[in-house]
C-alpha positions as YAML, in Angstrom:
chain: A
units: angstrom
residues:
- id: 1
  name: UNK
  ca: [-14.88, -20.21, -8.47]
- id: 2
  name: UNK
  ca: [-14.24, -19.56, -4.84]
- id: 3
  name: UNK
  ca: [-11.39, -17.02, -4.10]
- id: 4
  name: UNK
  ca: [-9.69, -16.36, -0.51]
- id: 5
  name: UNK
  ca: [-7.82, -13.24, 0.03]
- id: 6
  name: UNK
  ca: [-5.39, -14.08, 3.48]
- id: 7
  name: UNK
  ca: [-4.07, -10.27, 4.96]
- id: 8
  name: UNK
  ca: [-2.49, -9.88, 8.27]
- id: 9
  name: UNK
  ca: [-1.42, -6.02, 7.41]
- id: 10
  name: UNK
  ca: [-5.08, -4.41, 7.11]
- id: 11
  name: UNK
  ca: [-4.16, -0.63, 7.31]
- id: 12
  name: UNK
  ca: [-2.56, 2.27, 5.21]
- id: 13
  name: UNK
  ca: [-2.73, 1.94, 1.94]
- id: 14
  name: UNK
  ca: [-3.31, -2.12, 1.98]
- id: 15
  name: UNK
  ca: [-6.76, -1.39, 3.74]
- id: 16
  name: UNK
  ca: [-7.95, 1.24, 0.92]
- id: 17
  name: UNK
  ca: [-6.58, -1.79, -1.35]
- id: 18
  name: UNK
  ca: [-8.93, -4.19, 0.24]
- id: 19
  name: UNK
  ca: [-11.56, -1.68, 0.52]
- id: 20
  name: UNK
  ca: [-11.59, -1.27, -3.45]
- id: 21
  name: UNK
  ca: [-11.01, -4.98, -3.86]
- id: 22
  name: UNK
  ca: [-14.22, -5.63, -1.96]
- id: 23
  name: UNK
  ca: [-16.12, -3.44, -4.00]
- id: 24
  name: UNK
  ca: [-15.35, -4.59, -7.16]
- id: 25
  name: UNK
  ca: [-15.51, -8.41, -6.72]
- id: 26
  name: UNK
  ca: [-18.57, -7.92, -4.62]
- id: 27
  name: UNK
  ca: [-20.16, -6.24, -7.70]
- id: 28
  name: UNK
  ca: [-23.14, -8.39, -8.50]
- id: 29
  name: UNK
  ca: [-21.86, -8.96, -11.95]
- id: 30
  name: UNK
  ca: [-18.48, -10.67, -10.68]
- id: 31
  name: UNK
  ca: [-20.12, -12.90, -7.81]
- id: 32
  name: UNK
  ca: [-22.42, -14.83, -10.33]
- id: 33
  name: UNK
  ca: [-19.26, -16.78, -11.20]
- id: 34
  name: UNK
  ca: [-16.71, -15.79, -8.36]
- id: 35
  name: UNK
  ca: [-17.03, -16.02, -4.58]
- id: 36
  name: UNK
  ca: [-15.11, -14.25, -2.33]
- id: 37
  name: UNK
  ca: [-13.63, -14.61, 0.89]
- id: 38
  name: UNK
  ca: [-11.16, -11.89, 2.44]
- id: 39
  name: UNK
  ca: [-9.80, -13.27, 5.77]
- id: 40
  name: UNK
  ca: [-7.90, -10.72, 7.80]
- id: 41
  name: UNK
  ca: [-6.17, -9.34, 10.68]
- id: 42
  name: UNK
  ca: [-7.94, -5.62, 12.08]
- id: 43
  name: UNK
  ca: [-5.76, -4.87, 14.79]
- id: 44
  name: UNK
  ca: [-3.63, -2.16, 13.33]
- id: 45
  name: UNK
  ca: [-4.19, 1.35, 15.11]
- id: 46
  name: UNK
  ca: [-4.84, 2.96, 12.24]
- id: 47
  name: UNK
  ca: [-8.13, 1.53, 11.21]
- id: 48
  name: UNK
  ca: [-11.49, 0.98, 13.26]
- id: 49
  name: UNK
  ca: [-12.37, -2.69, 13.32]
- id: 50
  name: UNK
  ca: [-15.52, -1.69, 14.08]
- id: 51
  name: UNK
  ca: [-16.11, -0.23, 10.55]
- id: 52
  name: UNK
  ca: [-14.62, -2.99, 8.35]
- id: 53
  name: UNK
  ca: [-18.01, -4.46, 7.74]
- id: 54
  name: UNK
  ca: [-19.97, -1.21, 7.22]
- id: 55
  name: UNK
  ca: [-16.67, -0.23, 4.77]
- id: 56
  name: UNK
  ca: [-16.70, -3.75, 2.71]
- id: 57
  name: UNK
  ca: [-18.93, -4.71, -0.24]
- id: 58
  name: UNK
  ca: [-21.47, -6.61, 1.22]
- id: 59
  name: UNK
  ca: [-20.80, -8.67, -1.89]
- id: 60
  name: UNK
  ca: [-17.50, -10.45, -0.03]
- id: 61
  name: UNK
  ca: [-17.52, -12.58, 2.59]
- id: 62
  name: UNK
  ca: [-15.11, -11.62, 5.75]
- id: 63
  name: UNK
  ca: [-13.92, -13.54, 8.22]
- id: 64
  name: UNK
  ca: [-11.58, -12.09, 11.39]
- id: 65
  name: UNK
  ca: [-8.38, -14.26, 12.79]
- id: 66
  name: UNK
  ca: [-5.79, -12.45, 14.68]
- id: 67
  name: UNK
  ca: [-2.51, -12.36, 13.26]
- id: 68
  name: UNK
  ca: [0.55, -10.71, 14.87]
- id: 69
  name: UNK
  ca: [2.75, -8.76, 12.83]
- id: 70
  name: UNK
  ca: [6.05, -9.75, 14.37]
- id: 71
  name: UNK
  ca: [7.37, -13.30, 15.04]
- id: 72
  name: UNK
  ca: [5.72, -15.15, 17.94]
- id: 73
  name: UNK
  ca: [5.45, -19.01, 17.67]
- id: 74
  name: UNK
  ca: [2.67, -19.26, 19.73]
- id: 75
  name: UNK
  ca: [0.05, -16.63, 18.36]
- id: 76
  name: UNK
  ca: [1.42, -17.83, 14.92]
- id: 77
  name: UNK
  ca: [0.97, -21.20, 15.42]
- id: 78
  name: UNK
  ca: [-2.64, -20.41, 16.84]
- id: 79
  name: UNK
  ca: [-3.31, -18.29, 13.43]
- id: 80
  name: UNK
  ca: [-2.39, -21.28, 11.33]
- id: 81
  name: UNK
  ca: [-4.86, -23.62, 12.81]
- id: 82
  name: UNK
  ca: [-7.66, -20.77, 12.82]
- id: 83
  name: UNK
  ca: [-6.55, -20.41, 9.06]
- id: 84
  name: UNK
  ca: [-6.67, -24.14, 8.25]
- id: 85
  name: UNK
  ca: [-9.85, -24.99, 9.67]
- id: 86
  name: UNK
  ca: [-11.44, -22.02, 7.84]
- id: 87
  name: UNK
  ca: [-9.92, -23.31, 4.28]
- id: 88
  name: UNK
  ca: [-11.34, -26.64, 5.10]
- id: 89
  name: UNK
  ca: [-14.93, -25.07, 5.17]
- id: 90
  name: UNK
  ca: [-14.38, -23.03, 1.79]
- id: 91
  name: UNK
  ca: [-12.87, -25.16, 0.05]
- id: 92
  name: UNK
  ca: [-11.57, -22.20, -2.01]
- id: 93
  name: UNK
  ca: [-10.19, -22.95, -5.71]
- id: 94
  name: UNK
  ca: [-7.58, -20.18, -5.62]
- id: 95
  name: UNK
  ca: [-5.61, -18.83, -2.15]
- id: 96
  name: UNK
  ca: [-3.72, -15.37, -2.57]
- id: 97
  name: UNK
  ca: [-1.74, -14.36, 0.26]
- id: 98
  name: UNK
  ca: [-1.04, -10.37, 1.12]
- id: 99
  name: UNK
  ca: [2.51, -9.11, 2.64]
- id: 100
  name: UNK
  ca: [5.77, -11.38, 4.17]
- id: 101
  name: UNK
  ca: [3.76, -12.52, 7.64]
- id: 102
  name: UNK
  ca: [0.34, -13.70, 5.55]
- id: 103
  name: UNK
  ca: [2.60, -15.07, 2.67]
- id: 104
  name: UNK
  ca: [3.74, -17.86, 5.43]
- id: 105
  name: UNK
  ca: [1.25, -18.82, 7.72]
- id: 106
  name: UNK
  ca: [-0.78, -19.07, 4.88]
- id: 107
  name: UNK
  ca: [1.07, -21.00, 3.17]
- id: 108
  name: UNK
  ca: [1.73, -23.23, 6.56]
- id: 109
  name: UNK
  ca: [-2.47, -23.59, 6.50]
- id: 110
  name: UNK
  ca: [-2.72, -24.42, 2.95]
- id: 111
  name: UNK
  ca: [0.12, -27.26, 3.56]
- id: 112
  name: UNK
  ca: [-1.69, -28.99, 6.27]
- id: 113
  name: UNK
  ca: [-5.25, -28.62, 3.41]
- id: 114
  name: UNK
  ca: [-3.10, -31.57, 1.73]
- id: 115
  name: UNK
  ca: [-5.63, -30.58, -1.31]
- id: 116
  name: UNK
  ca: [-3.61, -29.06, -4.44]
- id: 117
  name: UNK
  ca: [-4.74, -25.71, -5.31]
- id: 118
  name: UNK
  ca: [-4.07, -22.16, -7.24]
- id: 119
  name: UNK
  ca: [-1.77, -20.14, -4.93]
- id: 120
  name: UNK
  ca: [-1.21, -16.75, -5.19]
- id: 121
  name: UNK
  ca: [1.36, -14.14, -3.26]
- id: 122
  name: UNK
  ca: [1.59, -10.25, -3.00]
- id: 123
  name: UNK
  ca: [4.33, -9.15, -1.24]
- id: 124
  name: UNK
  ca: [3.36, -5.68, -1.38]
- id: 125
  name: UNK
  ca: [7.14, -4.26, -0.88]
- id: 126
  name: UNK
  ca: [9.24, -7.71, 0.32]
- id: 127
  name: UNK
  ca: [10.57, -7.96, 3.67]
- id: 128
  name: UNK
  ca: [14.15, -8.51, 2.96]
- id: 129
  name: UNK
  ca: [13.96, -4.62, 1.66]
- id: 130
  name: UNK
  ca: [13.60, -3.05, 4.93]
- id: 131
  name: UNK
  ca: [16.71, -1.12, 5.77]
- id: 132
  name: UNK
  ca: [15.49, -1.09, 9.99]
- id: 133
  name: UNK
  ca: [16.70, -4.90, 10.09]
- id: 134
  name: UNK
  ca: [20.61, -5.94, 9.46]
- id: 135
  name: UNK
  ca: [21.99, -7.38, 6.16]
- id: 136
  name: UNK
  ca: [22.11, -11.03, 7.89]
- id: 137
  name: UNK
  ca: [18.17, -11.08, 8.50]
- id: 138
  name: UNK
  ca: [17.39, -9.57, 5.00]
- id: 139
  name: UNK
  ca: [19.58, -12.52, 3.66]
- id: 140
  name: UNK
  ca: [17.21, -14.95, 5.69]
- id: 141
  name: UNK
  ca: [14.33, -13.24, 4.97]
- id: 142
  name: UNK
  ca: [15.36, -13.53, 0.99]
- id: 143
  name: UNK
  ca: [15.98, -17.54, 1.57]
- id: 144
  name: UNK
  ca: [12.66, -17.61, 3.03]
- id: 145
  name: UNK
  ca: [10.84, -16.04, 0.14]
- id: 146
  name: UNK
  ca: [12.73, -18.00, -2.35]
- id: 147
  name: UNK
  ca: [12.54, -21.02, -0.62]
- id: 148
  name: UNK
  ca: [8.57, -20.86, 0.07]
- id: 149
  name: UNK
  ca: [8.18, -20.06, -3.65]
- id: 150
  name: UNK
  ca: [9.95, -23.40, -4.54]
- id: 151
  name: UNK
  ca: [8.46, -25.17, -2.54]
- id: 152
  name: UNK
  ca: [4.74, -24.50, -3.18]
- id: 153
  name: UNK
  ca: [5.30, -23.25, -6.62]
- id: 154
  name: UNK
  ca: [3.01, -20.20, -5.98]
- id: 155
  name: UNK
  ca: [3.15, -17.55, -8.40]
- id: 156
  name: UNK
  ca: [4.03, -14.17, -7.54]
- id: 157
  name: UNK
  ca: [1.71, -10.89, -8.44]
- id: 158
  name: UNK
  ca: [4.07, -8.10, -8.10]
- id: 159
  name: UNK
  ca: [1.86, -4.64, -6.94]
- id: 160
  name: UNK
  ca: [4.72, -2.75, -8.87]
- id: 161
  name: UNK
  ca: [6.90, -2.46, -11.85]
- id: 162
  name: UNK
  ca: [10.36, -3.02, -9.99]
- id: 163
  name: UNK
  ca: [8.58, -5.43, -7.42]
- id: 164
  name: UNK
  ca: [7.88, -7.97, -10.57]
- id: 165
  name: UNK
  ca: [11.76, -7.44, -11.76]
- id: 166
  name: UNK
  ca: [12.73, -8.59, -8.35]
- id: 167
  name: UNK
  ca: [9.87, -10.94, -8.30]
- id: 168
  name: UNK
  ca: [10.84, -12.68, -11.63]
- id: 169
  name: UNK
  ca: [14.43, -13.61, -9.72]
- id: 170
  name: UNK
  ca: [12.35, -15.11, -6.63]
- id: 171
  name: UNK
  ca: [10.06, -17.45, -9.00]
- id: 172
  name: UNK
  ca: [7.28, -17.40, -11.93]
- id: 173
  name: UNK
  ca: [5.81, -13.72, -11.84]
- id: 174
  name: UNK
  ca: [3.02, -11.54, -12.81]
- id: 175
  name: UNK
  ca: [2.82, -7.66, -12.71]
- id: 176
  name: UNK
  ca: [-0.80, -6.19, -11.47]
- id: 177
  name: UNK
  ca: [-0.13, -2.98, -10.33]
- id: 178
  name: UNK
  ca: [-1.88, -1.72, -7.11]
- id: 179
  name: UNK
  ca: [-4.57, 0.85, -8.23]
- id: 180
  name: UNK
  ca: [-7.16, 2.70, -6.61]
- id: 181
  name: UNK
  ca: [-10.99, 4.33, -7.21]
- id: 182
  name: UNK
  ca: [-9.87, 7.23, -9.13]
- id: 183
  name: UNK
  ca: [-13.66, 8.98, -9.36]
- id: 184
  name: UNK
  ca: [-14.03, 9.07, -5.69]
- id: 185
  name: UNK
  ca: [-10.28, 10.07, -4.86]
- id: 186
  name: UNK
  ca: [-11.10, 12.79, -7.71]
- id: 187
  name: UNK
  ca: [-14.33, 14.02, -6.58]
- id: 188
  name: UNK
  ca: [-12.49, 16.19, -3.60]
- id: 189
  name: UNK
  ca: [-10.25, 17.66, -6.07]
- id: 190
  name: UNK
  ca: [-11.55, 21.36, -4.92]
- id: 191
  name: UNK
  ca: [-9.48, 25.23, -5.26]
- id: 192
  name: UNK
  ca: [-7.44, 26.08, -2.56]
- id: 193
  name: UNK
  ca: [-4.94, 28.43, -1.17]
- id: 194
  name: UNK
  ca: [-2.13, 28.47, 1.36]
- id: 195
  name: UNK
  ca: [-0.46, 31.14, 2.96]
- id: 196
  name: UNK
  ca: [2.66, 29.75, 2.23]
- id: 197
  name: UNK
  ca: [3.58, 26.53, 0.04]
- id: 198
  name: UNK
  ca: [2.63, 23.40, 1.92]
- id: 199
  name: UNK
  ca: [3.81, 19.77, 1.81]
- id: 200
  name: UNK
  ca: [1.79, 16.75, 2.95]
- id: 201
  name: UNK
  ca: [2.78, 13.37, 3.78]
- id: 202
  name: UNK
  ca: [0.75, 10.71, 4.62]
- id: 203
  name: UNK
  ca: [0.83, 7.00, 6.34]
- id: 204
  name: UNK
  ca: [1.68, 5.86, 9.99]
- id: 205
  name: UNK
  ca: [4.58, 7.71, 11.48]
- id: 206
  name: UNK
  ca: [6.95, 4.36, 11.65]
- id: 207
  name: UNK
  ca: [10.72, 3.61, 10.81]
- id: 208
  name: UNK
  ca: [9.85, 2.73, 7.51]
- id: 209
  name: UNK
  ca: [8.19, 6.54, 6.46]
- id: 210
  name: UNK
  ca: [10.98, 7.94, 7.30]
- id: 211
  name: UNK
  ca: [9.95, 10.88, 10.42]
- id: 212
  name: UNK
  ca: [13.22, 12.13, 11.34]
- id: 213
  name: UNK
  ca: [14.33, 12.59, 7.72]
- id: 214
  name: UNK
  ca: [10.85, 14.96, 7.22]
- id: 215
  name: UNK
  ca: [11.43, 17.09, 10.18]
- id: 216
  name: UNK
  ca: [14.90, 17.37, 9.05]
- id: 217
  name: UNK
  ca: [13.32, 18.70, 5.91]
- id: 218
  name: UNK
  ca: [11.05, 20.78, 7.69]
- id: 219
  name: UNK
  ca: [13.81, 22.75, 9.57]
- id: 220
  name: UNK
  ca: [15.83, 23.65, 6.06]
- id: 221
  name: UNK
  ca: [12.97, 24.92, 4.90]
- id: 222
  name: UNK
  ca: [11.35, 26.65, 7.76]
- id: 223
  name: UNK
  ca: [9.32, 29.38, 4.89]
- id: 224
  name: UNK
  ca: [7.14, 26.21, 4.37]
- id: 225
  name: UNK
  ca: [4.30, 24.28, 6.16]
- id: 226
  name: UNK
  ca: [4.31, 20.70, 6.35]
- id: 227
  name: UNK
  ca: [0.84, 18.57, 7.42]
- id: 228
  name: UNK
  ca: [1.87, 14.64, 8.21]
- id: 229
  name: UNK
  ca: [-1.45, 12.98, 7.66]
- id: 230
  name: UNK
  ca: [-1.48, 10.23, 10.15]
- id: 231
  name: UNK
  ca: [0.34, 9.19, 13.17]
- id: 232
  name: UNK
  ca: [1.86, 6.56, 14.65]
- id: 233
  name: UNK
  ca: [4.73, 5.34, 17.27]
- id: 234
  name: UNK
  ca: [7.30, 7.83, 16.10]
- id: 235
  name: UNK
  ca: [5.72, 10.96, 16.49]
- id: 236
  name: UNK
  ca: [8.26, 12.20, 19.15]
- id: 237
  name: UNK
  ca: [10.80, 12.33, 16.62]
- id: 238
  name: UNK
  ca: [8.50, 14.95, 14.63]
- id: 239
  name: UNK
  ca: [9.47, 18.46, 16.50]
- id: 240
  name: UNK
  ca: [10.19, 21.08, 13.72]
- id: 241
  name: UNK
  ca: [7.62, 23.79, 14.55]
- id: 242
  name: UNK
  ca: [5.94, 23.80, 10.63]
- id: 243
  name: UNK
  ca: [4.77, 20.42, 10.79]
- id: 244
  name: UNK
  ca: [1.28, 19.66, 11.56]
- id: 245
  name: UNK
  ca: [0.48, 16.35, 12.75]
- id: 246
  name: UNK
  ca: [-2.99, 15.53, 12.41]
- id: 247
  name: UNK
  ca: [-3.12, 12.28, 14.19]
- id: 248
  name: UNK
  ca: [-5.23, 9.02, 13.21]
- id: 249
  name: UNK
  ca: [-8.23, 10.50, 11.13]
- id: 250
  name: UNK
  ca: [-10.22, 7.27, 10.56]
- id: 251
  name: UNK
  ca: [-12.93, 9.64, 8.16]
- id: 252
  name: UNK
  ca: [-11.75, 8.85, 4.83]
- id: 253
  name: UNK
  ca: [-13.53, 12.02, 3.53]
- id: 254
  name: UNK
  ca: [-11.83, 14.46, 6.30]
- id: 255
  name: UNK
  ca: [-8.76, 12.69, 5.06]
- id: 256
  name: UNK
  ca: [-9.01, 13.48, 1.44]
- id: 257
  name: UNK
  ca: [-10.05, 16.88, 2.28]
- id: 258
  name: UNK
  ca: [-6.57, 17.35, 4.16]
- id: 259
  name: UNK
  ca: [-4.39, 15.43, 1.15]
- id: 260
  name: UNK
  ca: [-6.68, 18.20, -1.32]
- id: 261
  name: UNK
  ca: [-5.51, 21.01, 0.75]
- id: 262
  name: UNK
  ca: [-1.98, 20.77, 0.23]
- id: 263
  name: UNK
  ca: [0.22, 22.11, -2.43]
- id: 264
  name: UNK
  ca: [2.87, 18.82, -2.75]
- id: 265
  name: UNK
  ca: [3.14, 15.76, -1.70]
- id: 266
  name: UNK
  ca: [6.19, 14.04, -0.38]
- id: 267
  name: UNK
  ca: [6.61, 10.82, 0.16]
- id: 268
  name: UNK
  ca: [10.04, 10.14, 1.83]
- id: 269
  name: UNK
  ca: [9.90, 6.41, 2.56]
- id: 270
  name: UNK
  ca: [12.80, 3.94, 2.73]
- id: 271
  name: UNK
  ca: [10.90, 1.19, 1.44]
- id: 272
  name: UNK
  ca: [7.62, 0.04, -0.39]
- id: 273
  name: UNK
  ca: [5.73, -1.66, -2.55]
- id: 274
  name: UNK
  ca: [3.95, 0.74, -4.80]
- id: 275
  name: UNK
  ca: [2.15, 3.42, -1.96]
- id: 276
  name: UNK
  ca: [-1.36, 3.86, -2.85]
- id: 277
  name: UNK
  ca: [-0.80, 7.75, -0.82]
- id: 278
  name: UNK
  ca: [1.25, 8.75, -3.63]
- id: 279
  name: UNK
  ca: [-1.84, 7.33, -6.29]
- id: 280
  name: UNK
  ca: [-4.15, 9.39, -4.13]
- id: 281
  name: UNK
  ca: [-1.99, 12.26, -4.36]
- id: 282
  name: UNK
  ca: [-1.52, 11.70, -8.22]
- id: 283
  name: UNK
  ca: [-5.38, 11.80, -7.97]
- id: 284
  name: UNK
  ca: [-5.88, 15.18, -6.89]
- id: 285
  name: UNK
  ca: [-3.79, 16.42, -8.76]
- id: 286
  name: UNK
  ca: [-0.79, 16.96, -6.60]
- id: 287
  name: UNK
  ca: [2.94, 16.99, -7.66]
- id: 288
  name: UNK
  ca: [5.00, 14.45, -5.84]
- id: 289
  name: UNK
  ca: [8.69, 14.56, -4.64]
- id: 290
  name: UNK
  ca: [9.27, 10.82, -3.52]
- id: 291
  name: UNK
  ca: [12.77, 9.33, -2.62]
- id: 292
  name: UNK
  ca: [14.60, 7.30, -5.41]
- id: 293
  name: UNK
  ca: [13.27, 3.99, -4.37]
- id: 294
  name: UNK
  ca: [11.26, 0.85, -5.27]
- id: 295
  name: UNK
  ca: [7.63, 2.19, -5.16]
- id: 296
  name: UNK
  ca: [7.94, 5.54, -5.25]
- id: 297
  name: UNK
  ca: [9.84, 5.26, -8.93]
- id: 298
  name: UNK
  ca: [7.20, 3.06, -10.04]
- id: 299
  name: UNK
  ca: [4.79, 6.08, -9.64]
- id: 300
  name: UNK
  ca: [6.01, 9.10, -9.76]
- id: 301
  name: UNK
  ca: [7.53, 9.90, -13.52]
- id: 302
  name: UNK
  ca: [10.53, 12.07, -12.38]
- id: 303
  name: UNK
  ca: [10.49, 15.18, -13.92]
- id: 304
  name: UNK
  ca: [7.00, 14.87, -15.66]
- id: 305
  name: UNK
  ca: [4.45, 14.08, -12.88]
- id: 306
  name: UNK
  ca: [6.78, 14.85, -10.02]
- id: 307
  name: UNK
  ca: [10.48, 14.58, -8.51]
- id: 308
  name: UNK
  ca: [12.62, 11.52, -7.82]
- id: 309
  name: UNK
  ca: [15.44, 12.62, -5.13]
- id: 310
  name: UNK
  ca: [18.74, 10.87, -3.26]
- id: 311
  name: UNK
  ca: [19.97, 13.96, -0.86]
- id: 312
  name: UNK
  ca: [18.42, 16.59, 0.41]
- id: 313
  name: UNK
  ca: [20.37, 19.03, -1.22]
- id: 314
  name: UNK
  ca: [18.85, 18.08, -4.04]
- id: 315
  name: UNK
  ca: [15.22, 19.27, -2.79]
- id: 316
  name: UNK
  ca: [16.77, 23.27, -3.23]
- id: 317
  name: UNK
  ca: [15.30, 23.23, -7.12]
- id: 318
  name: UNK
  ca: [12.74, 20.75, -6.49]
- id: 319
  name: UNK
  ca: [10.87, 23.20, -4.41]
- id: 320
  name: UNK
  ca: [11.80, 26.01, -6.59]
- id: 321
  name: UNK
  ca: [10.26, 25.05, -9.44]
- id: 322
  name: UNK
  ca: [7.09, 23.96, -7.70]
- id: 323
  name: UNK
  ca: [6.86, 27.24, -5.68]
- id: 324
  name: UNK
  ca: [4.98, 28.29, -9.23]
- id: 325
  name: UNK
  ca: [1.50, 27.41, -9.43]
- id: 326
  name: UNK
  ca: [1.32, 27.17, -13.08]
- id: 327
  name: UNK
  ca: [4.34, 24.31, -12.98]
- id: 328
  name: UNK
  ca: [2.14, 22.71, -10.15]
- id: 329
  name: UNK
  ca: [-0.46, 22.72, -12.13]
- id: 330
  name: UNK
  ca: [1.36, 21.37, -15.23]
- id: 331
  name: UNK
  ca: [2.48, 18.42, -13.25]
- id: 332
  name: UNK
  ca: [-0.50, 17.63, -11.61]
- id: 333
  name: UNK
  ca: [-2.21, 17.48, -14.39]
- id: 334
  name: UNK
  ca: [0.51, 15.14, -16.18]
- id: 335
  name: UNK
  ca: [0.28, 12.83, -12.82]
- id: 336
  name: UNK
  ca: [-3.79, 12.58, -12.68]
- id: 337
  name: UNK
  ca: [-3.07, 11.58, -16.17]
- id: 338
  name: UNK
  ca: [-0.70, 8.81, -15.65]
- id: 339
  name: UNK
  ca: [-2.50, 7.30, -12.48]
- id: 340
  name: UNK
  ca: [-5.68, 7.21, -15.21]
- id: 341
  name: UNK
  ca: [-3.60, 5.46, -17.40]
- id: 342
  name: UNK
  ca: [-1.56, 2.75, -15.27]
- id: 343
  name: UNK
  ca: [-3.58, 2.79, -11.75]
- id: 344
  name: UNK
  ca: [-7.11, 2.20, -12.35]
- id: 345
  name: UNK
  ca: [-8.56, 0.00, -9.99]
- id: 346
  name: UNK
  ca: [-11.11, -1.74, -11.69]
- id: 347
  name: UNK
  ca: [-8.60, -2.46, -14.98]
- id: 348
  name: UNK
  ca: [-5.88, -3.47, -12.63]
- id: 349
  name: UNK
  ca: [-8.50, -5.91, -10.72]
- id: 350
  name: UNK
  ca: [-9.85, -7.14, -13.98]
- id: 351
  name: UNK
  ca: [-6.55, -8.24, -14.86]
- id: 352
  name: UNK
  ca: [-6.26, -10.23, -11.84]
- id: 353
  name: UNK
  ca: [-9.34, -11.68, -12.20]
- id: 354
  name: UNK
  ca: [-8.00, -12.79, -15.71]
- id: 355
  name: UNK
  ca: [-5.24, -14.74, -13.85]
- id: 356
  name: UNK
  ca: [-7.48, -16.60, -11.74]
- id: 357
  name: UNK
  ca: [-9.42, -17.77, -14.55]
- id: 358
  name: UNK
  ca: [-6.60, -19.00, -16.25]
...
């Protein structure tokens, strides 16, 4: 069986993803009866294209064709006949597309294959959910997605649990949640100690995570530290004087290291799929307070394994509570836990290996 994997979006959390995804179905066991290809985009800041290859399971196949992220008819239309051509020489038996701007040029390419085969789509957090676009886009954006599903009867893997409830209303669904390789996300699990109580975030510093809304957080609470892992075209926004921004770290180790040195992690999006940062954090063993929406719910357990908030008046006895170590500790052992349970990569990809054998 020959598998394609089409991803425009290869960084954040979707390259860590891909990263695990190589490794497993590049395990020698897996490739005796699977081939596969991942064909992707790697010109997002955040990762070094030059490392892809190195990073990858030797075990996949990978093949490079700019995509843009935005709308541009030309450099889209230019994908979609790089995309078709390299169908036509794999011949794939099953095509699954990653995020909104994969989902339709390579569904365009697999059109013009005129050759009937298993299609697959992750939205991995759906387009007509971003709140940094008006309500008349994310109504087209919704008639594209339900549209495209009709009309090449793909079926939907949802990364999350309230992805696949929206999913089901879009067109025939599957839940496989994202997971990630808890041993080696464990292994940097190490004691540490802050002066004062710190908070990490982590991701590109973009509309979507939220910036202004964590330095506003920062400057209520100017007794803590806050580290933003990352960086990214918003960083200007980001001027409260206890937040350290590390910029791009492109070391996944050094990264870890800085996510294990923190006392809780926040994750303060406005949308997502299901963040693999928060299953990292989860990982090591940190407490999460997340905001109250798609994604973030899907992880964090409120109460149990972290906090679930609206308003930031709400964060007052959030932060109390965690101030003691011992109810840190309680949680993050309750959310290492959990992410064993419900976020293992190799389970989660075995599952989806399942579907494409069906």
């Amino acid at each position: 069986m020959k598998v394609v994997h089409i991803i425009e979006a290869l960084g954040g959390g979707v390259y860590t993803y891909f990263r695990d995804l190589s490794t497993f179905f590049g395990d020698e066991e897996i490739t005796k009866n699977t081939e596969t290809t991942i064909i992707y985009s790697g010109n997002r800041k955040e990762i070094d294209a030059q490392k892809i290859k190195s990073e990858f399971s030797d075990g996949v196949n990978l093949i490079q064709i700019n995509m843009v992220r935005e709308f541009s008819p030309w450099e889209d239309f230019k994908s979609v006949i790089k995309l078709t051509k390299a169908l036509r020489k794999i011949n794939p038996d099953v095509i699954h597309l990653h995020s909104s701007k994969a989902g339709v040029l390579g569904r365009v390419a697999y059109f013009f294959l005129f050759k009937k085969k298993k299609i697959f789509y992750t939205p991995h957090g759906y387009s007509f959910l971003r709140t940094d676009i008006s309500k008349t886009v994310r109504n087209i954006y919704w008639a594209i997605e339900k549209n495209l599903n009709r009309f090449f009867s793909d079926t939907i893997i949802a990364c999350g649990d309230t992805e696949y409830e929206i999913s089901k209303k879009i067109g025939k669904s599957k839940l496989v949640r994202n997971g990630i390789d808890i041993p080696s996300v464990h292994q940097y699990l190490a004691p540490h100690k802050n002066e004062k109580l710190t908070i990490g975030v982590m991701g590109r510093i973009t509309f979507q995570k939220n910036p202004q809304f964590i330095n506003q957080i920062a400057l209520k609470y100017p007794d803590f530290n806050f580290t933003w892992i990352g960086d990214g075209d918003l960083r200007s926004f980001i001027t409260a004087p206890n937040i350290r921004v590390t910029g791009w770290i492109l070391d996944r180790k050094t990264v870890l290291k800085e996510l294990n040195n923190i006392d809780i992690y926040m994750q303060i999006s406005l949308w997502e799929g299901l963040p693999i940062a928060v299953l990292e954090a989860m990982a090591l063993q940190k407490p999460a307070i997340v905001t109250n929406i798609i994604g973030n719910k899907d992880a964090v357990l409120h109460n149990k394994t972290g906090f679930l908030f609206n308003e930031i008046n709400e964060l007052d006895q959030h932060f109390e509570f965690l101030k003691d170590p011992i109810n840190r500790a309680v949680f993050g052992e309750n959310a290492f836990v959990r992410c064993h349970n419900l976020f293992d990569k190799d389970k989660n990809f075995r599952e989806l290996l399942a579907i494409y054998n069906q």
